[in-house]
VOVEXRO-665080 format. One record per atom (N, C-alpha, C): residue number from 1; residue in one letter; chain; atom name; x, y, z. Coordinates in steps of 0.1 Angstrom, whole numbers, plus 5000, padded with zeros to 4 digits. Layout:
// VOVEXRO-665080
<r NUM A A CA <X Y Z>>,
...
This chain:
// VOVEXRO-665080
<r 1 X A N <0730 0174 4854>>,
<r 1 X A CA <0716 0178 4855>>,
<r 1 X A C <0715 0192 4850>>,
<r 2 X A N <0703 0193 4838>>,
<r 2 X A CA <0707 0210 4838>>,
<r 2 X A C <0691 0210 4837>>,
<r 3 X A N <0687 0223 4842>>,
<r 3 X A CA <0673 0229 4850>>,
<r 3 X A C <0671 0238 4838>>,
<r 4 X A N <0661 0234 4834>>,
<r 4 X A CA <0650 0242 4825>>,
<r 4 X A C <0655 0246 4813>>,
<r 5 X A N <0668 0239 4807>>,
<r 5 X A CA <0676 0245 4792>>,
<r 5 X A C <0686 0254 4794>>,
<r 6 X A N <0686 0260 4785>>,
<r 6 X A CA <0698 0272 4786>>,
<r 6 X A C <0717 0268 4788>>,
<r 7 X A N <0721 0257 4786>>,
<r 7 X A CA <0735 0251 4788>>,
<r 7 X A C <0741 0258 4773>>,
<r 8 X A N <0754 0261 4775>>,
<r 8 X A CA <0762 0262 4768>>,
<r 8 X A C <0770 0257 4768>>,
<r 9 X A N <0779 0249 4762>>,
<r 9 X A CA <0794 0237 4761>>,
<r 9 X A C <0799 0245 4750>>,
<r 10 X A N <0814 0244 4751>>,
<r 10 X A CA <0823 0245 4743>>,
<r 10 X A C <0833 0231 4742>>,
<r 11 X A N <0836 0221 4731>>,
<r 11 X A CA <0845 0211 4732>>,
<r 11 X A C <0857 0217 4731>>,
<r 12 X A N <0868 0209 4741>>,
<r 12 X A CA <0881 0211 4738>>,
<r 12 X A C <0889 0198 4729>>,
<r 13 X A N <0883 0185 4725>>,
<r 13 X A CA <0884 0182 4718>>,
<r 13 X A C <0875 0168 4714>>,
<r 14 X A N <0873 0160 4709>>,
<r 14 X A CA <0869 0151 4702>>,
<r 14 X A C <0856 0146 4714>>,
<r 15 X A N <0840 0144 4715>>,
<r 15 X A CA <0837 0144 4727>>,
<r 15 X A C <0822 0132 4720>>,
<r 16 X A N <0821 0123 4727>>,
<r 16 X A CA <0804 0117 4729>>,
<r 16 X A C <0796 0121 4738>>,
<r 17 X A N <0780 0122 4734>>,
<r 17 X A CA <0776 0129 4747>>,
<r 17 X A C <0759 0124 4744>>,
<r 18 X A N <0750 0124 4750>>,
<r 18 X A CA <0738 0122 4748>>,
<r 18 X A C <0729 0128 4765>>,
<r 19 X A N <0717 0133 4753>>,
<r 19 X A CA <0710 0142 4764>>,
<r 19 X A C <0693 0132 4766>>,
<r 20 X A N <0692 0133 4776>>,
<r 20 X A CA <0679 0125 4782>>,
<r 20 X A C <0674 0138 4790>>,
<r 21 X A N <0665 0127 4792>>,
<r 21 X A CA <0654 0137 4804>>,
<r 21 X A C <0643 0144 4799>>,
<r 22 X A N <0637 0156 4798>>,
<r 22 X A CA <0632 0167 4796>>,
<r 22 X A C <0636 0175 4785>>,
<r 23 X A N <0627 0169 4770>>,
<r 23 X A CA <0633 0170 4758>>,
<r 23 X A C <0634 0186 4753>>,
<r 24 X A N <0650 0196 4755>>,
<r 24 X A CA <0652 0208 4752>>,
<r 24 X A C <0657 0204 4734>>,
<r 25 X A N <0656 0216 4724>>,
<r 25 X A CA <0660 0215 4717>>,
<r 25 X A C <0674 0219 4715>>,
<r 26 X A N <0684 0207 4706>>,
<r 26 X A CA <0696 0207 4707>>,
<r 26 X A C <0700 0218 4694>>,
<r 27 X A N <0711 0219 4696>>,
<r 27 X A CA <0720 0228 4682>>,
<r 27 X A C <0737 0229 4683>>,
<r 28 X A N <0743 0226 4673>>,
<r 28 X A CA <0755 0221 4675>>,
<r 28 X A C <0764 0232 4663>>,
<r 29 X A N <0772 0243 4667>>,
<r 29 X A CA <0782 0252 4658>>,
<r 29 X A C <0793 0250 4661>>,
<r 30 X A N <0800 0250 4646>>,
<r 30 X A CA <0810 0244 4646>>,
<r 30 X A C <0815 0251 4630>>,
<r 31 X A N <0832 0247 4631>>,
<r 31 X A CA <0835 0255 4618>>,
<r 31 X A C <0833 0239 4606>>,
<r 32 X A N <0827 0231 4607>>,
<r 32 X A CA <0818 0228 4601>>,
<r 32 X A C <0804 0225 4594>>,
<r 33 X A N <0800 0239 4603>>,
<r 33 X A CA <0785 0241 4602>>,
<r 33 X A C <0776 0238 4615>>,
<r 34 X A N <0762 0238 4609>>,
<r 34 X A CA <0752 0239 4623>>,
<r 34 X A C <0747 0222 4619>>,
<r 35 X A N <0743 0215 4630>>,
<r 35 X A CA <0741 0200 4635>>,
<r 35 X A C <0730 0203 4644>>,
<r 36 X A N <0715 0196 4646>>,
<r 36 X A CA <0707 0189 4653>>,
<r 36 X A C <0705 0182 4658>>,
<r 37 X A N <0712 0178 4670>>,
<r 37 X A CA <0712 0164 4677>>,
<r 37 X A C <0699 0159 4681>>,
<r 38 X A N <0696 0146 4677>>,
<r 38 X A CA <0682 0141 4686>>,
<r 38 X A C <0683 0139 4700>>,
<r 39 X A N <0675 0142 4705>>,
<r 39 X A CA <0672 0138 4723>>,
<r 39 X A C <0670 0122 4722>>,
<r 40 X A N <0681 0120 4733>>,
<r 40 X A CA <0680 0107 4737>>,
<r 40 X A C <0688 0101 4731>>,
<r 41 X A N <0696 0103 4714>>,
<r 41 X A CA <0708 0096 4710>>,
<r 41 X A C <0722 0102 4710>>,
<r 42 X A N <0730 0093 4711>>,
<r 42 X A CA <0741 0099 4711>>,
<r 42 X A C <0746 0103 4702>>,
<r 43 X A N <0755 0112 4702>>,
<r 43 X A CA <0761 0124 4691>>,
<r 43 X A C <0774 0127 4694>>,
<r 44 X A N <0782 0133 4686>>,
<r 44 X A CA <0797 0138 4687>>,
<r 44 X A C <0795 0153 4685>>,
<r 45 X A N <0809 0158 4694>>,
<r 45 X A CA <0813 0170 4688>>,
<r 45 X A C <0828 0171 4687>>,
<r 46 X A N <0829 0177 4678>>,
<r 46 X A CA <0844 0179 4673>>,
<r 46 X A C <0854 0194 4678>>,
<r 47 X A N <0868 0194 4686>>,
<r 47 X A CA <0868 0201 4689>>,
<r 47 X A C <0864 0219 4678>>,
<r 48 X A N <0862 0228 4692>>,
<r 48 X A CA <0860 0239 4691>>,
<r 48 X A C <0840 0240 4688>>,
<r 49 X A N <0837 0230 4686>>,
<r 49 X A CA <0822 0229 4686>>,
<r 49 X A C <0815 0236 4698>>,
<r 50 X A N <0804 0239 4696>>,
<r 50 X A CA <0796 0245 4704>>,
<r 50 X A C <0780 0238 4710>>,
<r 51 X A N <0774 0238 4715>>,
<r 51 X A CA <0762 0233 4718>>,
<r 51 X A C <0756 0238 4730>>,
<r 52 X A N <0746 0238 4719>>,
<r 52 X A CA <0732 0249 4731>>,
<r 52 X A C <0720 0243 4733>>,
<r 53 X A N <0717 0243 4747>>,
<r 53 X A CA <0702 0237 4746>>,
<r 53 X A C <0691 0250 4748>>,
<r 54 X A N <0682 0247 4744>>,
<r 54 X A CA <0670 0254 4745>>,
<r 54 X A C <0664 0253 4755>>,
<r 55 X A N <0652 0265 4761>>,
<r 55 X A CA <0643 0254 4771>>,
<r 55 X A C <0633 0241 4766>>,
<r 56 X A N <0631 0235 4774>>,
<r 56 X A CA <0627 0221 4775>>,
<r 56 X A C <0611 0223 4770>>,
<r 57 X A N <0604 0213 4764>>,
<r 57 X A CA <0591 0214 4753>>,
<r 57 X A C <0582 0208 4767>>,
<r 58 X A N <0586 0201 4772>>,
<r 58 X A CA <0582 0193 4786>>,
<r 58 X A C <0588 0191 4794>>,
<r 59 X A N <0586 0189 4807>>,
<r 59 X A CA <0596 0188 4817>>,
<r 59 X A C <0605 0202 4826>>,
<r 60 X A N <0613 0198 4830>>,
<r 60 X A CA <0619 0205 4838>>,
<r 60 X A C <0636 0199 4837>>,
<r 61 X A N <0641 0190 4840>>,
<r 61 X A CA <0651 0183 4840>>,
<r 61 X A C <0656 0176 4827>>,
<r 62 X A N <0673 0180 4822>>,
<r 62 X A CA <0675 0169 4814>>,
<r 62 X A C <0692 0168 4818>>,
<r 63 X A N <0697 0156 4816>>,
<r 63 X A CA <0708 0152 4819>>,
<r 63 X A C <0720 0148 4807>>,
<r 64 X A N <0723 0156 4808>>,
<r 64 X A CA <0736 0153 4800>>,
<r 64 X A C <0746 0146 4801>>,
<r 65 X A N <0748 0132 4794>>,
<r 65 X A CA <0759 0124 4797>>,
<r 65 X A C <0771 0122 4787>>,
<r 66 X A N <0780 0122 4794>>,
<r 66 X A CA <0795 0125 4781>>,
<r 66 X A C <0801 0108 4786>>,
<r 67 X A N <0808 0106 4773>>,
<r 67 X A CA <0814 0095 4771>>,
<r 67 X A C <0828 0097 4780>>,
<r 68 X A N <0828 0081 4788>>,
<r 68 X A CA <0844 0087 4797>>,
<r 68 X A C <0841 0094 4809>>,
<r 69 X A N <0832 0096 4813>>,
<r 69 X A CA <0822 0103 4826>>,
<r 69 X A C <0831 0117 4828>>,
<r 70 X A N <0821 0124 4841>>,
<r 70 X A CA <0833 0137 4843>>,
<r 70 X A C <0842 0133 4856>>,
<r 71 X A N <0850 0147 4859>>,
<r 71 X A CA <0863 0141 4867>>,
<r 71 X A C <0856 0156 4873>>,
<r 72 X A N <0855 0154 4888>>,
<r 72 X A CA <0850 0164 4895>>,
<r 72 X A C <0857 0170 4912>>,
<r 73 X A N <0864 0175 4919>>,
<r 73 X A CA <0867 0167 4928>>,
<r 73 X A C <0852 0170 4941>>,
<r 74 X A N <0858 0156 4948>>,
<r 74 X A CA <0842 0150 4960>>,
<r 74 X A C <0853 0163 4971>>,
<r 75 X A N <0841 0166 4976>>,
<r 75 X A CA <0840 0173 4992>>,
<r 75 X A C <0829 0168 4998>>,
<r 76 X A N <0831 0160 5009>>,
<r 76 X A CA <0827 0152 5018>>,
<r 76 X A C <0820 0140 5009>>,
<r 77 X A N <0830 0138 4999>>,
<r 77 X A CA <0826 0123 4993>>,
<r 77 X A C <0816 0125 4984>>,
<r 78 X A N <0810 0139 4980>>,
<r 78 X A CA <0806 0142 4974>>,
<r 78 X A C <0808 0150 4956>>,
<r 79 X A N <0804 0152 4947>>,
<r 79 X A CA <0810 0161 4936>>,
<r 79 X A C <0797 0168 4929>>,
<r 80 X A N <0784 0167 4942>>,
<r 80 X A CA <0776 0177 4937>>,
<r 80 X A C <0778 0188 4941>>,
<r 81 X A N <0769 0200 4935>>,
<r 81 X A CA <0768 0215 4938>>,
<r 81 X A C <0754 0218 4946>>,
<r 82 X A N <0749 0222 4957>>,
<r 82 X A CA <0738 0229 4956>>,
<r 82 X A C <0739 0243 4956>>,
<r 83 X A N <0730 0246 4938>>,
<r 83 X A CA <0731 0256 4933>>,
<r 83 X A C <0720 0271 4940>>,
<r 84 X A N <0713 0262 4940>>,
<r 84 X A CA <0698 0269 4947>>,
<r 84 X A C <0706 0273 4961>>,
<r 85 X A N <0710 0266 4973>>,
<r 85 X A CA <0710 0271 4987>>,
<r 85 X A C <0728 0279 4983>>,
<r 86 X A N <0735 0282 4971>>,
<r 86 X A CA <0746 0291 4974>>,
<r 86 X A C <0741 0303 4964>>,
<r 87 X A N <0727 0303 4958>>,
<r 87 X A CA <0725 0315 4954>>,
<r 87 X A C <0720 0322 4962>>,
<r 88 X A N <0711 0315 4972>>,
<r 88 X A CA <0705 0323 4982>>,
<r 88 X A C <0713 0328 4989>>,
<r 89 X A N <0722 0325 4996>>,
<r 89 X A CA <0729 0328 5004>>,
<r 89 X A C <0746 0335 4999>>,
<r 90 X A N <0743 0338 4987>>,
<r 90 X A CA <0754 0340 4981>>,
<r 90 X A C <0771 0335 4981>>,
<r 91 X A N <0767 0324 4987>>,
<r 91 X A CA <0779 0316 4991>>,
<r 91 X A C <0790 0307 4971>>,
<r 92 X A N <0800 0310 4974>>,
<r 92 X A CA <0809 0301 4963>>,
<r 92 X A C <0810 0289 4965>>,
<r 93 X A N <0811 0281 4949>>,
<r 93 X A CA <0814 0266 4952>>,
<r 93 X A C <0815 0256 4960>>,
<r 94 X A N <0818 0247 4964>>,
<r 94 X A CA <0821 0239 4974>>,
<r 94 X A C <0834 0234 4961>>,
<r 95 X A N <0833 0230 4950>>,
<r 95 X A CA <0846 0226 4942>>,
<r 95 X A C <0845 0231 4926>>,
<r 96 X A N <0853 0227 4916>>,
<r 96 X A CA <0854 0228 4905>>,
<r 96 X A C <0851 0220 4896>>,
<r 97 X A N <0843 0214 4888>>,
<r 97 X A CA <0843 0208 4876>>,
<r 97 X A C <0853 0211 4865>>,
<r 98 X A N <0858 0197 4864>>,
<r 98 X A CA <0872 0202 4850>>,
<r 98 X A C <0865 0192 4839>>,
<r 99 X A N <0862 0198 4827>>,
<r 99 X A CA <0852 0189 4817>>,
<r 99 X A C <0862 0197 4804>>,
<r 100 X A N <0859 0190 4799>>,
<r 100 X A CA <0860 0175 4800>>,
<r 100 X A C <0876 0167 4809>>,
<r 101 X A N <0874 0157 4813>>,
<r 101 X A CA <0883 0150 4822>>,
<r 101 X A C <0898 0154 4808>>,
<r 102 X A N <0907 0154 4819>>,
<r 102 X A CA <0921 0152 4810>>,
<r 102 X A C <0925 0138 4805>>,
């Protein structure tokens, strides 16, 4: 889930991925050049590629999904974050995201 745009990815190698939700504008660099992904289709990146989303034209929310899902570890059976109640509180993680999965 990413909130209002602004995501930066770096690939570490060969990756499928497609963005839904709350249509941000995509951009993909790379030492092959710059790429425009459409919202809502899926797309590749090749490692060392880059990809940025913009803020969102509508909406609030959009979801990024990668081929091969992620690998996260669960605390209390969980593998979300809440980001909002550990900024308030200035509290760290509960775990780590490793992305892409090994």
């Amino acid at each position: 889930e990413i909130a209002f745009g602004g995501l930066t990815l770096r690939a570490a190698r060969l990756l499928t991925l497609a963005l839904t939700g709350a249509d941000c504008p995509l951009r993909i660099t790379g030492p092959r050049g710059d790429v425009t992904p459409k919202h809502g289709r899926a797309f590749a990146m090749d490692a060392r590629d880059e990809l940025q989303s913009g803020p969102p034209r509508h909406g609030s929310y959009s979801y990024l999904g990668l081929r091969g899902g992620y690998l996260a570890a669960l605390v209390l059976g969980s593998a979300a974050r809440d980001t909002l109640r550990a900024s308030a509180r200035g509290s760290r993680p509960l775990c780590t995201v490793t992305w892409p999965s090994p």
